[in-house]
N, C-alpha and C positions, 0 to 999 in steps of 0.2 A: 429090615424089620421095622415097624412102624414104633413109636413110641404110645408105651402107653402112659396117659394121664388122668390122675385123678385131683380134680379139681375142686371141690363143695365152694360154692360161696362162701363161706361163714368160717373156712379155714385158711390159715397162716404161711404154710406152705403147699408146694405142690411135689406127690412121689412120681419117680420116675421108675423105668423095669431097673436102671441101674444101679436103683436103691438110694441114689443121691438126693437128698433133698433141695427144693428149689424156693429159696425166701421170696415171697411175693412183694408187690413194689411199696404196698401198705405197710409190711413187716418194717424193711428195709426206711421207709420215712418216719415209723415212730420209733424206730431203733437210732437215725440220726439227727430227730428233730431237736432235741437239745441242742446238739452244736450248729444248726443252721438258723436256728432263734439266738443264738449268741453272736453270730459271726450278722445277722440280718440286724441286729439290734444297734452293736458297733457300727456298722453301716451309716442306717438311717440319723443315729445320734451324731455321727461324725459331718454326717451332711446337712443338719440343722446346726452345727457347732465347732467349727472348726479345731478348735480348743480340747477337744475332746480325745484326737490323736499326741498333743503336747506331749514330749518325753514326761516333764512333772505329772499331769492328768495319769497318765499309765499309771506312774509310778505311784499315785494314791490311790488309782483302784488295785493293785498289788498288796497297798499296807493294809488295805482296808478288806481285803478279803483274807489276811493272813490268821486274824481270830477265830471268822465263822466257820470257815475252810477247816480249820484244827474241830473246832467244836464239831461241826458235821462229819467228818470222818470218822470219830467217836460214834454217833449215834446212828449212823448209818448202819454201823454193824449190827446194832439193836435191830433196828428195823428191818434188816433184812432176816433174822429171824422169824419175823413177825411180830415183836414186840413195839415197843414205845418210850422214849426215856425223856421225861420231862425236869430232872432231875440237874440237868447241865448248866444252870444259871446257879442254884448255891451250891456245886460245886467245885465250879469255875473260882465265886466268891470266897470260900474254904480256901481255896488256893492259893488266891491273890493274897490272901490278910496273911494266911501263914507265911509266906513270901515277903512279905512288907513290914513283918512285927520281927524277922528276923536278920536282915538287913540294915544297912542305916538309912534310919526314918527320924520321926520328927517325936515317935511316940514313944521309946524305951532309948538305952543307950545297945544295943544289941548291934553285931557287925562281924556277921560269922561267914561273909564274903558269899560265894557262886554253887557251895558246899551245899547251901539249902531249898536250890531246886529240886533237889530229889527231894525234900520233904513236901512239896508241893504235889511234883506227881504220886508221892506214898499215900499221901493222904485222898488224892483223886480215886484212885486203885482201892483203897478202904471203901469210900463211899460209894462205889459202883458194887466192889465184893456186898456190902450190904444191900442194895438194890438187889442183887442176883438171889443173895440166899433167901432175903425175905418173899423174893417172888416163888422161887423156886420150893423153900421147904415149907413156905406158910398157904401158897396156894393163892396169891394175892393176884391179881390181876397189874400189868408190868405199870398200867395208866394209874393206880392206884399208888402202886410200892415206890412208884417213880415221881408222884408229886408228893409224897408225904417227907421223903428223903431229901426234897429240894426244898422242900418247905424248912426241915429242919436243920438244913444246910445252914441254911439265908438267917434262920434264927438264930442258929449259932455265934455264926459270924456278927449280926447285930447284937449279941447281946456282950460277945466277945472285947468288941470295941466302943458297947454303949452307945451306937449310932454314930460314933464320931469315923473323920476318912484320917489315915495315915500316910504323910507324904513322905515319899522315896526318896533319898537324896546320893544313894550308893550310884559310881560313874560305874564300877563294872554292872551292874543290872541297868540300867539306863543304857548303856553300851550298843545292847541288844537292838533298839529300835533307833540308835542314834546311829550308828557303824556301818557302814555299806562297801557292798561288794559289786561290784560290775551295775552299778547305778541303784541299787538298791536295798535297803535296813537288813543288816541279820536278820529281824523278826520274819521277813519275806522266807528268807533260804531256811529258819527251823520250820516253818511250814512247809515248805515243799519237803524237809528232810521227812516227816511228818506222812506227808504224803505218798513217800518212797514207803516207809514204813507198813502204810496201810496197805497199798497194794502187792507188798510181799506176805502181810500173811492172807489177803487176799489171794491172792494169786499162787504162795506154794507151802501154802502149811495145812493139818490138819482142821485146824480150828475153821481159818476162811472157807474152806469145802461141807465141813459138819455147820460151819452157820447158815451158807446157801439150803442145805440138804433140809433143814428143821425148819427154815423157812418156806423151803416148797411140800413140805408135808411130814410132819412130825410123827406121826405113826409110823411109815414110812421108815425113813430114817432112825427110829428107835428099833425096827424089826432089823436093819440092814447091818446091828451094830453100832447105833451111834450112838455115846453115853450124853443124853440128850441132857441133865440136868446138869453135869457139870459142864459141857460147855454154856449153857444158859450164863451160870455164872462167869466163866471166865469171860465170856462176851462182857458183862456190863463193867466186870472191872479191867478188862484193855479199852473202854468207853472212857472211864473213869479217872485213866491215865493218859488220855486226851484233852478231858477236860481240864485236868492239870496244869498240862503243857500249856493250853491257853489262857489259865490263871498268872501265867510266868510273863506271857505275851501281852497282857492286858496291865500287868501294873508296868512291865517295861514302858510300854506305848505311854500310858498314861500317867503314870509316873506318881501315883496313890492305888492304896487298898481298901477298899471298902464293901459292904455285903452288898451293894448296888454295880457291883462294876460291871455286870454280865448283863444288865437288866438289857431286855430287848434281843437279847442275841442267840434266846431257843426261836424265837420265831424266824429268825434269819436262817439260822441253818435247817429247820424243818422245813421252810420254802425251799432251799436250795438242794434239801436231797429231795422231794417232789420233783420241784422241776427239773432236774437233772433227769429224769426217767424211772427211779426205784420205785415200786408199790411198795406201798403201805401194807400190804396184804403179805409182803417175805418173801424171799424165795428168789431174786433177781436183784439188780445194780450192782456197780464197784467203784473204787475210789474214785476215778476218772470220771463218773456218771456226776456224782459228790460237786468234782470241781467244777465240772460245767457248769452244772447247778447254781456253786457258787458264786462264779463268774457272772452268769446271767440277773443273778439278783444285783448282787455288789457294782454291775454296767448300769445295769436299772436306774439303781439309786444314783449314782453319778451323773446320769443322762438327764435325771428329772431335774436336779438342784444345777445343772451347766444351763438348762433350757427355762428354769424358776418358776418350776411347779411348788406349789404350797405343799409343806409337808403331811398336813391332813390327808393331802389328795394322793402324796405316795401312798400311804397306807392302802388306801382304796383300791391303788392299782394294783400291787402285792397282794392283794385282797384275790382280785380279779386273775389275776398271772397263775394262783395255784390250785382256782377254779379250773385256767384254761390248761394247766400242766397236765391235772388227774385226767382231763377229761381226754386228752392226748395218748396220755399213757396206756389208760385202762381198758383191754379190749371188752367192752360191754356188752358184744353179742352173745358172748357166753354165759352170761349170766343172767339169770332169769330172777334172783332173789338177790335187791342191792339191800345191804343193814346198814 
């Protein structure tokens, strides 16, 4: 018996009589091109650079991808919703200072040991819960509730410490980015524990499935049962106890707290879930998508400052990169009306 196929140009896959579907070769390259512009990038950089394979090299684009990596996993969840959470820069900040004022530092006599990284994530988990309710009960738009929440993060924290930075001087917090295991910082391995974490309730909880579900169609998904508004919230505060975690990760590394210590690194992790494959639009990506992502930007930047491109000009090309990610990702035949 002959097979029968149906084809359209302008479609993804092809059905068969056997009911199986067949991913066409288009699908299948923008499903893997994140990892073959990672793996093409390593390449290219490693053969202008020899330097850039260096056990050390590796091992600082590991450290250095160990904060965005946390932060974007966090807000990834957001986004796969369909929402937006601009919100993770003051409260990364929140983080760090509660973490730094608690500890021995330079600015109280205060020294209540490793006890008070949970107050760091509690406080993360507050300020995403508020992001949530205020989007969710007030009807606020997430690009609204979500800068006004970072704005008053970032105020906080400045006005907390009067503009002043508080340096860390506790060996067990310091510990964390100083300690290594099989050639590299604890701070590396709580990111990837991090990352275990994301991809389990990704992969087998309720919530990772009702967040894909509200992001590919929220009517949808409300008719089918899903109590669309509370996970709304609990999405932004498991965001919110990411951005925590990487408030813990950032005064370890750097070893002060201050309401600047995030500055730059919502735009890092919002290129690196782009370019890792997630829309902007909900409904698709996971952790894994996240880390490529990650990877791909954090090789970037290493490749350009081994090779000594001016930092103006990274900009430009990150600039450039999440031009070329969207434009990769998004199948634009389908759509006839872009906003």
């Amino acid at each position: 018996m002959n097979k029968l196929t149906v084809a359209p140009t302008r479609q993804a896959v092809r059905i068969t009589t056997t009911g199986t579907p067949k991913v066409s070769t288009r699908a299948l390259l923008r499903r893997f091109a994140p990892v073959l512009v990672l793996v093409a990038l390593g390449l290219c950089i490693g053969a202008l650079n020899h330097d850039f394979f260096d056990p050390m090299n590796l091992s600082r684009i590991a450290v250095g991808a160990a904060i965005p990596l946390t932060i974007a996993l966090g807000a990834a969840f957001v986004i796969q919703l369909g929402s937006i959470d601009l919100s993770a820069e003051g409260i990364v900040a929140v983080a760090a200072i509660a973490v730094s004022m608690l500890v021995e530092n330079s600015y109280n006599d205060n020294h209540y040991g490793l006890w008070v990284l949970a107050v760091a994530i509690a406080a993360g988990v507050l300020l995403g819960f508020a992001n949530g309710a205020l989007h969710v009960f007030l009807r606020i738009p997430s690009f609204i509730t979500t800068l006004s929440i970072g704005f008053v993060a970032t105020g906080i924290g400045t006005a907390w410490l009067s503009g002043n930075t508080i340096r860390v001087s506790d060996p067990m917090l310091r510990a964390i980015s100083i300690t290594r295991y099989f050639g590299l910082p604890l701070s590396v391995w709580i990111a990837v524990l991090m990352l275990g974490i994301a991809w389990f309730v990704y992969q087998h909880t309720l919530l990772g499935r009702h967040t894909l579900a509200i992001g590919g169609g929220e009517d949808l998904a409300r008719l089918s049962g899903v109590r669309v508004s509370r996970v709304r919230i609990a999405v932004f505060a498991l965001a919110g106890a990411f951005y925590g975690v990487a408030g813990i990760l950032a005064v370890a590394q750097y070893g002060q707290g201050h309401a600047r210590i995030a500055d730059g690194q919502l735009f890092v992790a919002i290129t690196a879930i782009v370019v890792g494959g997630t829309s902007l639009a909900g409904g698709n990506g996971s952790p894994m998508n996240t880390l490529i992502g990650t990877l791909i930007v954090i090789v970037l930047g290493n490749g350009m400052v081994l090779l000594g491109v001016p930092p103006y000009v990274q900009q430009g090309i990150q600039g450039v990169l999440i031009i070329a990610a969207v434009t990769l990702a998004l199948n634009r035949s389908r759509r006839r009306i872009v906003k």
